[in-house]
C-alpha positions as CSV (number, residue, x, y, z in Angstrom):
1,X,209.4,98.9,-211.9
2,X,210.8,96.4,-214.1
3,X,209.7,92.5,-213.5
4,X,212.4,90.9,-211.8
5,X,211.9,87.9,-214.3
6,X,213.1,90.2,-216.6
7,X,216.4,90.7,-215.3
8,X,217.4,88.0,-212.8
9,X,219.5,86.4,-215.2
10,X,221.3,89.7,-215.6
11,X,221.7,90.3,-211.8
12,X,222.7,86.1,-211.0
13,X,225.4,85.7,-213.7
14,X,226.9,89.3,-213.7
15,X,228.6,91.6,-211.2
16,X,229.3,94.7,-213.3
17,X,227.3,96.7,-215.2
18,X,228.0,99.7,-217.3
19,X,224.4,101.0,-218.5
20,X,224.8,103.5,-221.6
21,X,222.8,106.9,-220.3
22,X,221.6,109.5,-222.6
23,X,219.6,111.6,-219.7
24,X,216.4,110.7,-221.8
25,X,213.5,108.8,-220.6
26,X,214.3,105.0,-221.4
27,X,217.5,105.1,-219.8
28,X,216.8,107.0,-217.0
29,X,214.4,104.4,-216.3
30,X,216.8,101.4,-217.3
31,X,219.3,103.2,-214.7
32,X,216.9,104.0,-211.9
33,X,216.0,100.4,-211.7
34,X,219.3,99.1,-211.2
35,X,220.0,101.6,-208.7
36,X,217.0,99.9,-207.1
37,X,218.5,96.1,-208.1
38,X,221.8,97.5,-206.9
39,X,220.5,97.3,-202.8
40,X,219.3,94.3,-202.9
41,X,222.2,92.5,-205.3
42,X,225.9,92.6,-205.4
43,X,226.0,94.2,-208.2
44,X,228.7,97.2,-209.2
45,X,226.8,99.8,-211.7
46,X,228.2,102.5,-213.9
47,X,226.8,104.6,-216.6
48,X,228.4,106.2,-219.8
49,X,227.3,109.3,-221.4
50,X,228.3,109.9,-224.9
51,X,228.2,113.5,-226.2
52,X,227.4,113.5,-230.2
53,X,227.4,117.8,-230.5
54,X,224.6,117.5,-232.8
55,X,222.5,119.6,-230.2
56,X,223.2,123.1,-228.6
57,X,222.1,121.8,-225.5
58,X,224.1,118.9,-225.4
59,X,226.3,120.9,-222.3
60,X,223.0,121.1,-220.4
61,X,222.4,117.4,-221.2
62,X,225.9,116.5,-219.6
63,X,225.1,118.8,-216.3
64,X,222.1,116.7,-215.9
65,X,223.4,113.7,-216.0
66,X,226.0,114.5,-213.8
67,X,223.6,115.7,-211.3
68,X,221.5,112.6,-211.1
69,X,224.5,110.4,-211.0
70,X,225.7,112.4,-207.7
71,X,222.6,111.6,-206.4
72,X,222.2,108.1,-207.4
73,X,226.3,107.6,-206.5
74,X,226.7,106.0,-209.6
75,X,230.2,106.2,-211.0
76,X,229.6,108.5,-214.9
77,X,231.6,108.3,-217.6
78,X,231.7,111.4,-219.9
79,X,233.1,110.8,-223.8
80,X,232.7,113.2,-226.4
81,X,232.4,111.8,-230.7
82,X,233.0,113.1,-233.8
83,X,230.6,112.2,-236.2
84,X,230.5,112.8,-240.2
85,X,227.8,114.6,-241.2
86,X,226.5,111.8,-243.8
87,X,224.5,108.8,-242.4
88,X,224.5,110.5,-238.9
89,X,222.0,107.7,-237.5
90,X,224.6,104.7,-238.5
91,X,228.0,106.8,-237.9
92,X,226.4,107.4,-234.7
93,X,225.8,104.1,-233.3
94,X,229.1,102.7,-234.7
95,X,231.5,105.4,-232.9
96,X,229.2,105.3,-230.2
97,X,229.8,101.4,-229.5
98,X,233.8,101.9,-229.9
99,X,233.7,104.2,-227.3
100,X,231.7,102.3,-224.9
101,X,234.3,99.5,-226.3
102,X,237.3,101.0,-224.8
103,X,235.7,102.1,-221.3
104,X,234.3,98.8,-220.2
105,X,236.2,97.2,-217.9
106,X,237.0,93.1,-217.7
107,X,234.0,91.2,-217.2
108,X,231.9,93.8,-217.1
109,X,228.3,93.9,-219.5
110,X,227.1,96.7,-221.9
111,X,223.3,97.4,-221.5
112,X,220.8,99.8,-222.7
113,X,217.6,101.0,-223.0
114,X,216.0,99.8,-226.4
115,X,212.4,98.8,-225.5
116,X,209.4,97.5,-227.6
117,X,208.4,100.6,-230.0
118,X,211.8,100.6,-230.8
119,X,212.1,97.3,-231.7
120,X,208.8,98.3,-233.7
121,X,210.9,100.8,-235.9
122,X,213.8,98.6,-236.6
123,X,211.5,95.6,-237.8
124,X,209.7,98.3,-240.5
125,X,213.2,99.6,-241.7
126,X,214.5,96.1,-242.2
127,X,211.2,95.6,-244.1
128,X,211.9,99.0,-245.9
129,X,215.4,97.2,-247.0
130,X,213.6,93.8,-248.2
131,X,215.5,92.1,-245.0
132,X,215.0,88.3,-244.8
133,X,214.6,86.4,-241.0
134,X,217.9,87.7,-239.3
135,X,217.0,91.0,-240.2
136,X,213.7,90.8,-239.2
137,X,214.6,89.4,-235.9
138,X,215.4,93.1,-235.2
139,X,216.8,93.6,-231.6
140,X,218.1,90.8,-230.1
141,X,217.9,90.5,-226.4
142,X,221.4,89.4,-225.8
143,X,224.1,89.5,-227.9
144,X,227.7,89.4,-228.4
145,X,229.4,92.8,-227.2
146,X,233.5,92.5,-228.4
147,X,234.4,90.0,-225.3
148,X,231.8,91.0,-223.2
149,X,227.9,90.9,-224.1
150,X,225.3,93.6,-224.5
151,X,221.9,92.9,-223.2
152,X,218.3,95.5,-223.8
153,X,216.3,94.6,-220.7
154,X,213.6,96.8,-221.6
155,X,212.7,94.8,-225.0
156,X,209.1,93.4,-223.4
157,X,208.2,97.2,-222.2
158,X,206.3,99.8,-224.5
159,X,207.3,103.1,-224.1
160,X,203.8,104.4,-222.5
161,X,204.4,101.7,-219.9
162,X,207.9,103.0,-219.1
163,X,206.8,106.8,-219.3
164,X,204.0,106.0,-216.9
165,X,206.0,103.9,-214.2
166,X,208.9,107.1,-214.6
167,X,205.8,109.1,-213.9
168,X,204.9,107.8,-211.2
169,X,208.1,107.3,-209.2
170,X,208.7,111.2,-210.4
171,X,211.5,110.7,-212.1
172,X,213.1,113.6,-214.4
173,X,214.4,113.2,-217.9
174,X,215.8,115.2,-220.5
175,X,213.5,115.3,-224.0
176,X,215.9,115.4,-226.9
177,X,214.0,118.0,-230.0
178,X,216.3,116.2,-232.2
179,X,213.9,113.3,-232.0
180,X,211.1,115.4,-233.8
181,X,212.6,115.7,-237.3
182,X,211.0,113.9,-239.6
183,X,213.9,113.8,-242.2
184,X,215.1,111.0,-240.5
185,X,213.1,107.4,-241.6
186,X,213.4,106.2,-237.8
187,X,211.5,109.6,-236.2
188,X,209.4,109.7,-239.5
189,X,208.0,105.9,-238.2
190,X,207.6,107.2,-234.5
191,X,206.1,110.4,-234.9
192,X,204.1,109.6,-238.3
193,X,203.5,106.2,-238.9
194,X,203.3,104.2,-236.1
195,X,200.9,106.5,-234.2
196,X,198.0,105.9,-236.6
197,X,198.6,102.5,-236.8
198,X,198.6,101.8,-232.9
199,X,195.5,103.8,-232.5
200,X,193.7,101.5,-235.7
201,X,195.2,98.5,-233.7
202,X,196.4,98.8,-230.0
203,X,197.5,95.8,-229.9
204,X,200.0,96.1,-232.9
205,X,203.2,96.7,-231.1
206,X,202.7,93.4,-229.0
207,X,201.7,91.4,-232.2
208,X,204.8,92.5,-234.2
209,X,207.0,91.6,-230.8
210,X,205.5,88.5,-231.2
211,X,206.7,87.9,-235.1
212,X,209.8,89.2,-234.2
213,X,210.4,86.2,-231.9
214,X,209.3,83.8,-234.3
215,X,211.6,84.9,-236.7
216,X,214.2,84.8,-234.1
217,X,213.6,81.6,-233.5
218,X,214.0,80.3,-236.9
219,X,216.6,81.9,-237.7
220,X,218.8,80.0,-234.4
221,X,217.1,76.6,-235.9
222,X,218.4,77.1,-239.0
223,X,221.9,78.4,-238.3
224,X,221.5,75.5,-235.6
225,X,220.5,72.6,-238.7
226,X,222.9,74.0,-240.9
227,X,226.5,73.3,-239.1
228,X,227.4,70.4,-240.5
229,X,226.7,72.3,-244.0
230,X,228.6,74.9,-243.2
231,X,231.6,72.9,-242.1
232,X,231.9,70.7,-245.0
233,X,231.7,74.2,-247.5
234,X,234.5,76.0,-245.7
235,X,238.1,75.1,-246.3
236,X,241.1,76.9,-244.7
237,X,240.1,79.9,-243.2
238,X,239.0,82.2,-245.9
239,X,237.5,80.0,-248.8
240,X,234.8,78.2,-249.7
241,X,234.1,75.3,-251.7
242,X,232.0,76.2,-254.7
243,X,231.7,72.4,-256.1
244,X,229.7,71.4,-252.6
245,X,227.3,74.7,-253.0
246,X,226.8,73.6,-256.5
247,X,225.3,70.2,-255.5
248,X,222.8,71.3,-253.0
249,X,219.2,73.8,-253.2
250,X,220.0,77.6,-254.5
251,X,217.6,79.4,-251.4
252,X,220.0,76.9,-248.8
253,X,223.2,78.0,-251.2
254,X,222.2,81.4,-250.6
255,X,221.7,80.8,-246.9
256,X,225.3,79.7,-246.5
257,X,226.6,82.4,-248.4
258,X,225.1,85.0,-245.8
259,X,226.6,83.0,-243.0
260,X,230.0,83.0,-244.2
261,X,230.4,86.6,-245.1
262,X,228.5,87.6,-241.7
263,X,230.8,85.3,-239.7
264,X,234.1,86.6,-242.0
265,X,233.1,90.7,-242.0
266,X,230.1,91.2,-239.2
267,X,227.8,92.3,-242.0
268,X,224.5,91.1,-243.5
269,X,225.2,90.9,-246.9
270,X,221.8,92.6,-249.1
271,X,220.5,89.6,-251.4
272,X,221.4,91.3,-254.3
273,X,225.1,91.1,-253.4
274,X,224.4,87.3,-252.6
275,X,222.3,86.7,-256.1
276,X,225.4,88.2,-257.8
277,X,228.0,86.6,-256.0
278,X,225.9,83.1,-257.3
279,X,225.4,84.0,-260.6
280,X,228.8,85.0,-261.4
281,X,231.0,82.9,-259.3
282,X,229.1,79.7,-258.0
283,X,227.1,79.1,-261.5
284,X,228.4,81.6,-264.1
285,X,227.1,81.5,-267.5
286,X,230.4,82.6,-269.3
287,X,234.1,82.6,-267.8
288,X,234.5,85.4,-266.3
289,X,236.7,86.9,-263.2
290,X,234.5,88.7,-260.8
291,X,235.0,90.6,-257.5
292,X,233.5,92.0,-254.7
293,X,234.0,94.4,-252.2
294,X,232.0,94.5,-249.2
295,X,233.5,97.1,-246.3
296,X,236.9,96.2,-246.7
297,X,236.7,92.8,-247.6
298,X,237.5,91.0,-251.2
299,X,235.5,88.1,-252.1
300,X,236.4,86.8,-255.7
301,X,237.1,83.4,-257.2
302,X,240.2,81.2,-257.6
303,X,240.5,77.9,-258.4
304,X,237.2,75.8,-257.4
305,X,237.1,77.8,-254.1
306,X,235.6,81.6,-253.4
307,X,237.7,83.4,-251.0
308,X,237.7,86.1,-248.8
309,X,240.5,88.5,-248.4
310,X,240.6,91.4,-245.5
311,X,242.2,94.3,-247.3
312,X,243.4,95.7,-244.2
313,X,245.6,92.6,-243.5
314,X,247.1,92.9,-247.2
């Protein structure tokens, strides 16, 4: 069972839950423990199912979990995506979250099942990207979910330790062959890597949980100790004063730069876009007019200031 010091904040500061349920063995287990949760708490639960038809047996998949909602009496939602056939991992997760979007209802809280080896995975693909501290924080806990939150209960449990609890309360799951192809990098570090590297060091997964945090934590202190930067750079809404960022270190300069773009667009910017973005706007060694696009965002220069311009509001 999970560790009630785990979740109590969950269950004392919200009412309605909407867990997102693939049939598979983490949230089976996320969702059998709330059905537990849910007789001792006033709490309302409800679970979503999102059909990707990348798998023949995805009808099969959707009788399943219909079955063990009956039995539960948990309320299931059943939606059904499109998703293009390139980047199917990232396409995925995004249409998946609009989805989920659109079905919750007021005040109610998004959660799901990521659990320690997966937040294992995510910390070696951001290395694999050369992420700096946020994205090696990885999975966050909590986070903000549109106006609701999204919170990953499961983020202190391996997934030996859920499989065995799910054994032992005989709980039945669906196993997705989908999750045995190599070709893509995140199966390719749970069925290849990862395996060799917790049998060399069993207590690898814990360690790396461990760094993750730290990270974490810095990364709050210095989004936390860099406010009153951050203020006196910005001017207006969308621009940015490049006289001030002139004046102080390059690494902070750069810092700065990633903040404002996350907070203007909702994505991490690489650090060769921020390197660029100094060299030829904030300290360019020739006059020059530069631009860049990032999702559907402009950033280019004007003035003194650097602005940002949402193409979709043009």
């Amino acid at each position: 069972m999970l560790k009630f010091k785990f979740i109590k904040n969950i269950i004392y500061n919200y009412n309605k839950i909407l867990i997102a349920y693939s049939g598979g063995l983490d949230s089976t287990f996320l969702l059998y423990n709330f059905i537990i949760f849910r007789k001792y708490f006033n709490i309302n639960i409800r679970a979503i199912y999102i059909n990707h038809k990348l798998n023949f047996n995805s009808n099969i998949w959707i009788n399943h979990c219909k079955e063990q909602c009956y039995i539960w009496k948990v309320p299931l939602i059943i939606k059904t995506i499109n998703i293009k056939k390139n980047n199917i991992e990232n396409n995925a997760r995004i249409l998946r979250y609009k989805v989920i979007k659109k079905n919750l209802l007021i005040n109610e809280i998004l959660l799901t099942a990521h659990h320690m080896d997966d937040q294992c995975e995510t910390f070696f693909l951001s290395l694999k990207r050369g992420s700096g501290s946020k994205g090696l924080s990885s999975i966050p806990f909590k986070k903000k979910f549109f106006n609701t939150v999204l919170i990953r209960p499961l983020l202190n449990y391996t997934k030996n330790k859920i499989k065995k609890i799910s054994k032992n309360n005989f709980l039945t799951w669906i196993n997705d062959s989908s999750n045995l192809n190599n070709k893509y990098d995140r199966n390719f570090l749970r069925n290849k890597i990862l395996p060799l590297i917790n049998k060399r060091w069993c207590y690898f997964l814990k360690n790396v949980n461990k760094s993750i945090n730290l990270y974490s934590n810095q990364e709050k202190l210095l989004n936390k100790l860099s406010n009153n930067d951050f203020k006196k750079i910005c001017l207006g809404k969308n621009m940015l004063n490049i006289l001030y960022l002139k004046k102080i270190n390059k690494i902070y300069t750069f810092y700065l730069l990633k903040k404002w773009i996350k907070k203007k667009t909702n994505y991490i910017p690489s650090y060769n876009i921020i390197n660029s973005i100094y060299k030829e706007i904030i300290n360019p060694n020739f006059n020059i007019k530069p631009k860049f696009i990032i999702k559907n965002y402009i950033i280019k220069k004007y003035s003194k200031n650097i602005f940002i311009i949402n193409l979709l509001k043009i």
